[in-house]
N, CA, C and O of each residue as an XYZ file, in Angstrom:
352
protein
N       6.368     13.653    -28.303
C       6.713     12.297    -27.928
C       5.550     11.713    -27.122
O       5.005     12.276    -26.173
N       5.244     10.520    -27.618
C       4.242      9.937    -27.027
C       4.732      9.073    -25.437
O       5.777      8.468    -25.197
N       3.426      9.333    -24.474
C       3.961      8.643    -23.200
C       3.403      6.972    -23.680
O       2.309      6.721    -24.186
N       4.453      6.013    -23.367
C       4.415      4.379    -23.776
C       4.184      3.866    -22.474
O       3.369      2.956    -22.319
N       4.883      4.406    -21.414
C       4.676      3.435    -19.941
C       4.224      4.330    -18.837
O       4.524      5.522    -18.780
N       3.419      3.639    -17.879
C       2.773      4.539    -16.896
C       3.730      3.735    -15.407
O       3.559      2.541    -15.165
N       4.556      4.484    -14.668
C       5.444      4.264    -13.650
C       4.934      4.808    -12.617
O       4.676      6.012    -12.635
N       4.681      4.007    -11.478
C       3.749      4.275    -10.429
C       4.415      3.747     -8.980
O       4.865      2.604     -8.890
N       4.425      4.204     -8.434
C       5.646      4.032     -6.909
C       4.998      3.771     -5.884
O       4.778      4.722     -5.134
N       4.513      2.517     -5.527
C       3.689      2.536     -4.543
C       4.332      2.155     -2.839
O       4.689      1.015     -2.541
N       4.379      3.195     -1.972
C       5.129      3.416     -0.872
C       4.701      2.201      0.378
O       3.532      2.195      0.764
N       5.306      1.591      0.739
C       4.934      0.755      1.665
C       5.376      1.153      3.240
O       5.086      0.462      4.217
N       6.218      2.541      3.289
C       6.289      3.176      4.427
C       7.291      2.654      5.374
O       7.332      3.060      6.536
N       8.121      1.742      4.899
C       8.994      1.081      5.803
C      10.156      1.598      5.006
O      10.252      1.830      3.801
N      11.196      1.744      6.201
C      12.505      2.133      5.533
C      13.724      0.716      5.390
O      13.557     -0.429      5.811
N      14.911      1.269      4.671
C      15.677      0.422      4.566
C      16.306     -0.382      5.553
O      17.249      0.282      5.985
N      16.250     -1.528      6.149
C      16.758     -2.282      7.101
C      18.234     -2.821      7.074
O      18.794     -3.004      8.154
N      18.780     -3.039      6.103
C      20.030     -3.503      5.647
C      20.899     -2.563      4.488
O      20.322     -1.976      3.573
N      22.333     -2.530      4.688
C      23.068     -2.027      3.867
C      23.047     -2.246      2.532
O      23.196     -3.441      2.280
N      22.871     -1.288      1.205
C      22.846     -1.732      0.131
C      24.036     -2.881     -0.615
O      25.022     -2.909      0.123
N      24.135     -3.369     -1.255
C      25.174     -4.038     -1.641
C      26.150     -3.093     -2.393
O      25.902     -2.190     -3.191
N      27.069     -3.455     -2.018
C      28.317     -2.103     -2.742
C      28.661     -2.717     -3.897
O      29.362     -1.981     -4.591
N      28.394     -4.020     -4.488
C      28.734     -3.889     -5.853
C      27.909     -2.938     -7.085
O      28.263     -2.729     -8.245
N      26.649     -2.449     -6.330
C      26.075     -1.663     -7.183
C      25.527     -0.684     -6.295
O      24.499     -0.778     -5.625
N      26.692      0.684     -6.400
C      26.706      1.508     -6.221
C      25.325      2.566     -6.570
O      24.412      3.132     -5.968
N      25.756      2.433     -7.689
C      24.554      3.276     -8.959
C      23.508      2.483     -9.606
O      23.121      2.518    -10.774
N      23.123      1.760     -8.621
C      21.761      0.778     -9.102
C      22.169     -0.031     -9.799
O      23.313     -0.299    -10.167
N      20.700     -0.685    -10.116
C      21.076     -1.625    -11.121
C      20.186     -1.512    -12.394
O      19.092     -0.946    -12.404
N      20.717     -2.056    -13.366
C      19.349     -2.258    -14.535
C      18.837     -3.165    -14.755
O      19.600     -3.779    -15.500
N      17.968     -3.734    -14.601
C      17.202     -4.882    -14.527
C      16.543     -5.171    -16.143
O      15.930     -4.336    -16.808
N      16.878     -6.669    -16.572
C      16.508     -6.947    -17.575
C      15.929     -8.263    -17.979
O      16.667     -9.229    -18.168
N      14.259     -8.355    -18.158
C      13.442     -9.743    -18.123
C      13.426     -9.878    -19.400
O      12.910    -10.880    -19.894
N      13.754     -9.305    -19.853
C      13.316     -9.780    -21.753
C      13.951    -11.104    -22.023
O      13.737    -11.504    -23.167
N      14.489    -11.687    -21.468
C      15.144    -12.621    -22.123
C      15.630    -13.000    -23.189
O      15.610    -14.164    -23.588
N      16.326    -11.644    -24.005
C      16.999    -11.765    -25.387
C      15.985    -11.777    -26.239
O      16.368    -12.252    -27.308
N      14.779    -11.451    -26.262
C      13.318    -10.763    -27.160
C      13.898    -10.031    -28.284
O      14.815     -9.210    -28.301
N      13.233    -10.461    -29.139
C      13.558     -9.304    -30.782
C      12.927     -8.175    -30.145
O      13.673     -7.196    -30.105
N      11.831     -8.008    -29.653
C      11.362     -6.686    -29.470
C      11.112     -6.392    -27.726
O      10.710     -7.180    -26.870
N      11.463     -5.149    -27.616
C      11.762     -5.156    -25.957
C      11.535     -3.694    -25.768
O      11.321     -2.994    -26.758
N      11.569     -3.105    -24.393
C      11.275     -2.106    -24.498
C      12.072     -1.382    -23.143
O      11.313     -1.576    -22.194
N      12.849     -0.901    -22.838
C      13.671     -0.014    -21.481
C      12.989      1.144    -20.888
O      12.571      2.172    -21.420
N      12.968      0.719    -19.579
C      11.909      1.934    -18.690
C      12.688      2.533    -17.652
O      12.765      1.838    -16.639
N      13.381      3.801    -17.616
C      13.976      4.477    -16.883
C      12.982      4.600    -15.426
O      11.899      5.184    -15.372
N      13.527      4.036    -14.529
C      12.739      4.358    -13.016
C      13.332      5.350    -12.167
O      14.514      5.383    -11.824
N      12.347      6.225    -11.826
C      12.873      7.115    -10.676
C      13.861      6.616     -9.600
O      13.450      5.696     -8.892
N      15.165      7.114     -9.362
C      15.972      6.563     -8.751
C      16.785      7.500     -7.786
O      17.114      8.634     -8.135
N      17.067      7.020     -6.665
C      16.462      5.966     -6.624
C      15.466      5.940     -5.565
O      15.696      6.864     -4.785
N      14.354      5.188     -5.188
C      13.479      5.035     -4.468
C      13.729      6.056     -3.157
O      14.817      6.274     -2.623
N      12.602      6.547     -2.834
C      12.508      6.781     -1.098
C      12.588      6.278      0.148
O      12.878      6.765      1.240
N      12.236      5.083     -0.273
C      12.388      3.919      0.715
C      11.804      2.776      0.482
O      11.404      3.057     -0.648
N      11.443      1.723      0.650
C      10.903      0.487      0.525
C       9.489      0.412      0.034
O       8.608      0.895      0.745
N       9.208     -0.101     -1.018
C       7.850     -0.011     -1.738
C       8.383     -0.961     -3.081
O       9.322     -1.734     -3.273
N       7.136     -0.401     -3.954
C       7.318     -1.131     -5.108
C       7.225     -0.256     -6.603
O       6.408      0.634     -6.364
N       7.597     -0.138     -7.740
C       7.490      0.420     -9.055
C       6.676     -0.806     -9.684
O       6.961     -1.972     -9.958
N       5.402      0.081     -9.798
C       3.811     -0.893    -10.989
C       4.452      0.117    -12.121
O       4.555      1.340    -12.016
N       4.908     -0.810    -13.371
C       5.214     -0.440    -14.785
C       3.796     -1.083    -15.579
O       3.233     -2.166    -15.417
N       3.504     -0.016    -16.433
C       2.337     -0.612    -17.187
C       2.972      0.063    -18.560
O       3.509      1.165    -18.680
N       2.714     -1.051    -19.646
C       3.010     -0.640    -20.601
C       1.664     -0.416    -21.665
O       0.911     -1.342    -21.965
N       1.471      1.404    -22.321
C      -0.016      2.130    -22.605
C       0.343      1.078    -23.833
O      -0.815      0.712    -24.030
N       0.908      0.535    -24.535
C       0.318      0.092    -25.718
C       0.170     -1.365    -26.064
O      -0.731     -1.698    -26.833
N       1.037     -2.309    -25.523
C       0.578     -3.799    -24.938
C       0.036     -4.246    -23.649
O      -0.421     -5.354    -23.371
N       0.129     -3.468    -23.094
C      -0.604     -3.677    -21.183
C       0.206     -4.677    -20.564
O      -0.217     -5.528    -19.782
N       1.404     -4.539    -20.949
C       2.162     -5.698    -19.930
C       2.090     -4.863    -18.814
O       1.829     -3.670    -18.965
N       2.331     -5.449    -17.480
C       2.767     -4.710    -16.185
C       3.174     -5.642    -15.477
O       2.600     -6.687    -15.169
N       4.693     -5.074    -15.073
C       5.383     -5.470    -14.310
C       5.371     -4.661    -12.940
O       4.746     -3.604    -12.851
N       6.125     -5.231    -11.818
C       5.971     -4.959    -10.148
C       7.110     -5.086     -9.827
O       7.456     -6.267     -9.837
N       7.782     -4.475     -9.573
C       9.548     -3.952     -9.249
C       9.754     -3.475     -7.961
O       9.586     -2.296     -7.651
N      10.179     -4.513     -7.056
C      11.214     -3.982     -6.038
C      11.705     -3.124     -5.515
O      12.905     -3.333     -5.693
N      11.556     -1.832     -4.693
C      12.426     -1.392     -4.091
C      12.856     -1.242     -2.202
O      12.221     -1.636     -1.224
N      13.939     -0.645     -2.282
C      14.175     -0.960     -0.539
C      15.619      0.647     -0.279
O      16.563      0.815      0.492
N      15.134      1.286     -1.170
C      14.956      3.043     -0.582
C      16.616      2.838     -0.576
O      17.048      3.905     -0.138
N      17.891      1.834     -0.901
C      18.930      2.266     -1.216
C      19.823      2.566     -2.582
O      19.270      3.173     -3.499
N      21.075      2.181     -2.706
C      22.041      3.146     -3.354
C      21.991      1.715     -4.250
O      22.905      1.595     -5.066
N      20.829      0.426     -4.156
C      21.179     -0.657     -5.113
C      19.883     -0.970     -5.724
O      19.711     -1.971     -6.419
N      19.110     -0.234     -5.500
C      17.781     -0.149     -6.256
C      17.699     -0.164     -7.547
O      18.751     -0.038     -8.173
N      16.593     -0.301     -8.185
C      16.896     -0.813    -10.006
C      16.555      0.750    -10.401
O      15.678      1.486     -9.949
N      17.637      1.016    -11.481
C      16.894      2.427    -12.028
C      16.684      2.255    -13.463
O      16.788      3.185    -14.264
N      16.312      0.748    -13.859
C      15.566      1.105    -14.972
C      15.446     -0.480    -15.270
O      16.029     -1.229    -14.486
N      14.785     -0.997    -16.267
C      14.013     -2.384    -16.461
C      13.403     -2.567    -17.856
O      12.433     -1.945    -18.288
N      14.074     -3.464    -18.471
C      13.820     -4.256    -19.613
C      12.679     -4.949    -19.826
O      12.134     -5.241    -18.761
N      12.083     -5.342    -20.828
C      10.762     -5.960    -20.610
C      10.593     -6.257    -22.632
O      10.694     -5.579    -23.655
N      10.228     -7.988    -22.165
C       9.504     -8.379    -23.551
C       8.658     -7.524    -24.047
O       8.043     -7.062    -23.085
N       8.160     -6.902    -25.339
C       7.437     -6.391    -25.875
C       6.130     -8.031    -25.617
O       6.325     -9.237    -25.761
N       5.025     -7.319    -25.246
C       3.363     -8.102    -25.792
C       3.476     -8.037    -27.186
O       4.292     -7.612    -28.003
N       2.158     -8.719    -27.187
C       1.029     -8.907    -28.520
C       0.691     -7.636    -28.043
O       1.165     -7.200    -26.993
N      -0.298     -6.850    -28.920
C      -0.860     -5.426    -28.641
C      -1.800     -5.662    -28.240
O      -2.322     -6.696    -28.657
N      -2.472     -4.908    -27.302
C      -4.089     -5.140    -27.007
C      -4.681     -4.035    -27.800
O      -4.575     -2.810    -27.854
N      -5.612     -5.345    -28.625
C      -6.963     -4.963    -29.461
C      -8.226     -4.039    -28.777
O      -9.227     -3.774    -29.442
């Protein structure tokens, strides 16, 4: 199986300040595609350590997205994304 996305956790060292929201217990899934014919789902380490961010790069169109986290129980554990044009 080929690796498609490179998931990168970059720690900003601050911890969680506020209670997660209890409607989402078990994270959330986050989804930008906006109803795209072609799309692509990226399972994120979940959930976070604490407050930082997830850099998603995608190896075969180079989209990259920058994802949110804040080290609780409502963190995104995974993220939708328009498929690119391919880079040539």
């Amino acid at each position: 199986m080929s690796k498609r996305h490179d998931v990168v956790w970059l720690d900003s060292g601050r911890e969680p300040q506020c209670p997660p929201n209890p409607l989402f217990p078990n994270g959330v899934d986050l989804d930008s595609s906006n109803g795209a014919d072609r799309s692509c789902k990226v399972d994120l380490p979940y959930p976070a350590r604490r407050c930082g961010i997830y850099e998603v790069t995608c190896l075969v169109c180079g989209l990259t997205l920058v994802i949110t986290t804040a080290g609780r129980a409502d963190d995104p554990r995974s993220v939708t994304a328009a498929c690119q044009e391919p880079i040539h």
